[in-house]
TORKOLTI-867221 format. One record per residue: x, y, z of N, C-alpha, C, O, CB in turn; residue in three letters; residue number from 0. Coordinates in Angstrom, 3 decimals. Glycine has a CB too. Layout:
nc1  nc2  nc3  cac1  cac2  cac3  cc1  cc2  cc3  oc1  oc2  oc3  cbc1  cbc2  cbc3  r  k
X  Y  Z  X  Y  Z  X  Y  Z  X  Y  Z  X  Y  Z  ala  NUM
...
//
This chain:
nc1  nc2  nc3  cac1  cac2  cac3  cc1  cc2  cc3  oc1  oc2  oc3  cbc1  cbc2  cbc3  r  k
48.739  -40.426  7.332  49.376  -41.609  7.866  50.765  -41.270  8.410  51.218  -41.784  9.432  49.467  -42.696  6.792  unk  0
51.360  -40.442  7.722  52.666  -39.980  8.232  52.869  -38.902  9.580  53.919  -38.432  10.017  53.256  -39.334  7.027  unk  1
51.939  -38.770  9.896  51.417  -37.723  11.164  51.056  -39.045  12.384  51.548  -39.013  13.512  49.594  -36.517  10.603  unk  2
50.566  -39.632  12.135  50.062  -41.017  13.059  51.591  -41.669  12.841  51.942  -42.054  13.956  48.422  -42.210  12.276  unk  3
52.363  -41.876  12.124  53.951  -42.940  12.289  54.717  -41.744  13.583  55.219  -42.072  14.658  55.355  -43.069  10.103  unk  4
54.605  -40.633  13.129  55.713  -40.066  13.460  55.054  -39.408  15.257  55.617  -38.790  16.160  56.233  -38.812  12.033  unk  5
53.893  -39.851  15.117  52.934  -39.797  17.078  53.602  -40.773  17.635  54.296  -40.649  18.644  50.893  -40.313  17.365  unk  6
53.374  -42.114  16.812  53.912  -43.242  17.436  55.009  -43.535  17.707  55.183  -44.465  18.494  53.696  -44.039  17.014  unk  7
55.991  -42.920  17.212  57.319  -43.154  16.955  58.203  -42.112  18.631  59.019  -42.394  19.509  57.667  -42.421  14.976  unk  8
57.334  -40.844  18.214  57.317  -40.279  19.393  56.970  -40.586  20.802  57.547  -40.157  21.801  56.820  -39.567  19.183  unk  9
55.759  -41.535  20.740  55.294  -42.385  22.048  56.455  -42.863  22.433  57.031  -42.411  23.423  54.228  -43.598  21.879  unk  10
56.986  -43.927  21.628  57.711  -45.356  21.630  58.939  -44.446  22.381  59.482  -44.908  23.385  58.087  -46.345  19.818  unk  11
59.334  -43.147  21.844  60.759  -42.897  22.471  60.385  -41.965  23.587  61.366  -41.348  24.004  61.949  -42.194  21.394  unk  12
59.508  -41.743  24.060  58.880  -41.028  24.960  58.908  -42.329  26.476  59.517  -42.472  27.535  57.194  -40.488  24.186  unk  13
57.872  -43.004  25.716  58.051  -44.528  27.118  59.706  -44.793  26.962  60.111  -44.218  27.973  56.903  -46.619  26.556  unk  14
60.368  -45.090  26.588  61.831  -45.623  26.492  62.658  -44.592  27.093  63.574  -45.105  27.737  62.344  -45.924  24.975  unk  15
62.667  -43.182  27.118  63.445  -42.503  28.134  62.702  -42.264  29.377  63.225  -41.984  30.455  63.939  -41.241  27.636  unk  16
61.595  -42.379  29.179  60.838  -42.344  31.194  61.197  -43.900  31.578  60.792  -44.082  32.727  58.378  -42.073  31.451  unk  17
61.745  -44.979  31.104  61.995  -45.928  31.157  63.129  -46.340  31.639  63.257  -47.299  32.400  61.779  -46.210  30.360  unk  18
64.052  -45.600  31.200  65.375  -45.319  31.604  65.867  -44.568  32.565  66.914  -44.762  33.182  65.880  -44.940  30.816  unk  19
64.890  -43.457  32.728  65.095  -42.233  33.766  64.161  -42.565  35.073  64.480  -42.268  36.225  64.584  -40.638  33.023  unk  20
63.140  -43.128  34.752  62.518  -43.353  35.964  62.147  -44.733  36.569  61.614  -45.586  35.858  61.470  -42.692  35.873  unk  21
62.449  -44.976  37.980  62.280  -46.307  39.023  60.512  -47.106  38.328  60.068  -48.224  38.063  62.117  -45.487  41.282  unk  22
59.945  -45.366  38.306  58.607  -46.638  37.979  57.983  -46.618  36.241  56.944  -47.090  35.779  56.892  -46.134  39.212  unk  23
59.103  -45.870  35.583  58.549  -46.135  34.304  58.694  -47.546  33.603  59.747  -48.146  33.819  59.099  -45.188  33.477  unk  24
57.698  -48.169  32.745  58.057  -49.067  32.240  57.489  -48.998  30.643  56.359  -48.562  30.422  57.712  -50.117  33.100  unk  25
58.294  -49.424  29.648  58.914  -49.400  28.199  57.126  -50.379  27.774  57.500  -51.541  27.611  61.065  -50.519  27.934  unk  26
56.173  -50.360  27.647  54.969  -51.258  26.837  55.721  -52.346  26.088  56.690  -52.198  25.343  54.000  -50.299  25.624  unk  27
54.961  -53.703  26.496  54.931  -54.672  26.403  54.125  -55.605  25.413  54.293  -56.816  25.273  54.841  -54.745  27.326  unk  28
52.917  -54.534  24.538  52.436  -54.346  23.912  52.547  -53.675  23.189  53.044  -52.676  23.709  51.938  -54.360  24.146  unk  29
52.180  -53.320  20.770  52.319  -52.283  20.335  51.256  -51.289  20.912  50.171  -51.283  21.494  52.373  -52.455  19.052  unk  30
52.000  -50.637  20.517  51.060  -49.093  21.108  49.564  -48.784  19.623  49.802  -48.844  18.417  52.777  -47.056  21.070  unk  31
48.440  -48.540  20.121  47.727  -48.511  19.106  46.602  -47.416  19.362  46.325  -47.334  20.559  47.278  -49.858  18.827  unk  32
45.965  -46.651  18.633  45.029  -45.743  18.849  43.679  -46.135  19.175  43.032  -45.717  20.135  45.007  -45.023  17.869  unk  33
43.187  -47.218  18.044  42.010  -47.950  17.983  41.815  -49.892  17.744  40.950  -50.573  17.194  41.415  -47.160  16.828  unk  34
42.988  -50.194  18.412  42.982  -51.419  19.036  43.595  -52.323  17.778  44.434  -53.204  17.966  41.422  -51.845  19.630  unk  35
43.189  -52.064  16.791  43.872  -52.763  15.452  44.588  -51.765  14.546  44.450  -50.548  14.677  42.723  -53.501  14.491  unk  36
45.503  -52.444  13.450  46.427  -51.850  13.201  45.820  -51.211  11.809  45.178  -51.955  11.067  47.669  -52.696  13.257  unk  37
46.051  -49.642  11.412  45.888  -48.945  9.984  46.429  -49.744  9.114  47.204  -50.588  9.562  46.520  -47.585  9.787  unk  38
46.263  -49.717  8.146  46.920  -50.397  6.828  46.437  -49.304  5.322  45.330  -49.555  4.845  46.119  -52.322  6.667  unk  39
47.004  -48.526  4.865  46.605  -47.901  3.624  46.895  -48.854  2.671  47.921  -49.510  2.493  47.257  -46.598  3.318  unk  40
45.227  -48.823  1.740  45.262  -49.662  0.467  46.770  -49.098  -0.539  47.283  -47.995  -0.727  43.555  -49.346  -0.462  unk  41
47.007  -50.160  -0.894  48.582  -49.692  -1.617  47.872  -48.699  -2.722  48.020  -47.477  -2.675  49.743  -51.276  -2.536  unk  42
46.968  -49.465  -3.868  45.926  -48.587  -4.637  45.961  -46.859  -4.093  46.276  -46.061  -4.975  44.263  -49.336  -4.301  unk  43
45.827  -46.606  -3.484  45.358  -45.295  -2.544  47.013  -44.973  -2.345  46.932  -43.911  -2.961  44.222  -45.685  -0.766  unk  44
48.011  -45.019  -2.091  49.534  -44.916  -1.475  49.937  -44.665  -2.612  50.778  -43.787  -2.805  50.340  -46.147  -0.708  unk  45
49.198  -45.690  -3.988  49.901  -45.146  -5.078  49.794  -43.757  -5.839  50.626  -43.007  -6.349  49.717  -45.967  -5.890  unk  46
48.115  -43.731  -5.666  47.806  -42.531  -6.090  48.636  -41.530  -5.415  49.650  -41.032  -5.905  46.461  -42.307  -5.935  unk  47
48.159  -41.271  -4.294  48.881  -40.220  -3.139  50.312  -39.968  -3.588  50.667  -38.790  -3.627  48.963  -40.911  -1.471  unk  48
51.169  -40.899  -3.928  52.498  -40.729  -4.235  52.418  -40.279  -6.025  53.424  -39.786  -6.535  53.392  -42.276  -3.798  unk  49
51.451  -40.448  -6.672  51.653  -40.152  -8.057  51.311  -38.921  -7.887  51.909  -38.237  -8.719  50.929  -40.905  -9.139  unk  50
50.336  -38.008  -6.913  49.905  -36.631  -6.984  51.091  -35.565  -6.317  51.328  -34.426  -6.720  48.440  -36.544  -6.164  unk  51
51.771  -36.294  -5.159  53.133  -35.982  -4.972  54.216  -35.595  -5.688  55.070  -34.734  -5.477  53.493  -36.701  -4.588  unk  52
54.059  -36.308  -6.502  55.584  -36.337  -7.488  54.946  -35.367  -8.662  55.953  -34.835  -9.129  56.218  -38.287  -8.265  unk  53
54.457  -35.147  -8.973  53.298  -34.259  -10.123  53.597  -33.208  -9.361  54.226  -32.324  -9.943  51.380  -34.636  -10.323  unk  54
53.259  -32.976  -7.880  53.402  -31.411  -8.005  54.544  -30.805  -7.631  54.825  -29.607  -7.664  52.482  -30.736  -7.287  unk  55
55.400  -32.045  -7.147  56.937  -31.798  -7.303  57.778  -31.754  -8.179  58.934  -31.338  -8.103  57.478  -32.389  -6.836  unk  56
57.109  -32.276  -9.238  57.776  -32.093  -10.360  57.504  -30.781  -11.440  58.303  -30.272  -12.226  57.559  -33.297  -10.954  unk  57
56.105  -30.441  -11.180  56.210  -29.506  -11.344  57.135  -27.746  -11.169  57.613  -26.826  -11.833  55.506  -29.828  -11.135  unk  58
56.893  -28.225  -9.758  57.539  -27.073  -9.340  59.302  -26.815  -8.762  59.853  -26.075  -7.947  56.627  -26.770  -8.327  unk  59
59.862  -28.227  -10.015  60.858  -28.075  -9.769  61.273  -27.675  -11.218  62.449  -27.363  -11.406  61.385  -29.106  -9.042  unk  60
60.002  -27.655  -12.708  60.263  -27.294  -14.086  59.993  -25.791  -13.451  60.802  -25.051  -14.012  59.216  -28.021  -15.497  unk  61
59.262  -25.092  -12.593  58.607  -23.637  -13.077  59.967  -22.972  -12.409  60.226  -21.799  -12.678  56.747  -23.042  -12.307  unk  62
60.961  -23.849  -11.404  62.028  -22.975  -11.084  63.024  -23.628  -11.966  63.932  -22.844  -11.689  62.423  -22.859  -9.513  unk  63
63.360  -24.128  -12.482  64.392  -24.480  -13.750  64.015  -23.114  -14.694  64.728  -22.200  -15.107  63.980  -26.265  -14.703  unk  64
62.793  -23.355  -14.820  62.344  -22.363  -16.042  62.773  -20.700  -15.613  63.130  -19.859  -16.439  60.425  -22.505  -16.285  unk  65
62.679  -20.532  -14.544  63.270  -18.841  -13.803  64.487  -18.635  -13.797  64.898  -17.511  -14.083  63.030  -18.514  -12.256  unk  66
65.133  -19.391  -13.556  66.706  -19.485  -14.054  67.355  -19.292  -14.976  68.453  -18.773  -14.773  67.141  -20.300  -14.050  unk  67
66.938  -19.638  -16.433  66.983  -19.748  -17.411  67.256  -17.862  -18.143  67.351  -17.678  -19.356  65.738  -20.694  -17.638  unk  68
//
């Protein structure tokens, strides 16, 4: 999901300087969308994803505490 924000995000400032720079660009008037309606990740699913995140970040912020030592 964070690969698809950061496409879009890129579009959006992509149209907005051909927009600015060029006579016939124009800025969408519409959101910009891949498959016509909008993604939504189940929060359920966002939570997990973020609990497996932090687990292996947390991990591997004890195994370099622990090398230090």
């Amino acid at each position: 999901m964070l690969d698809y924000s950061a496409w879009l995000n890129g579009a959006y400032v992509f149209r907005a300087i051909n927009a600015a720079l060029s006579k016939n660009g124009k800025y969408p008037e519409e959101q910009l969308s891949v498959s016509g309606e909008e993604k939504e990740e189940d929060s359920s699913v966002a939570a997990m994803r973020f609990a497996d995140w932090t687990n292996a970040a947390n991990k591997a912020f004890k195994g370099k505490a622990g090398e230090s030592k």
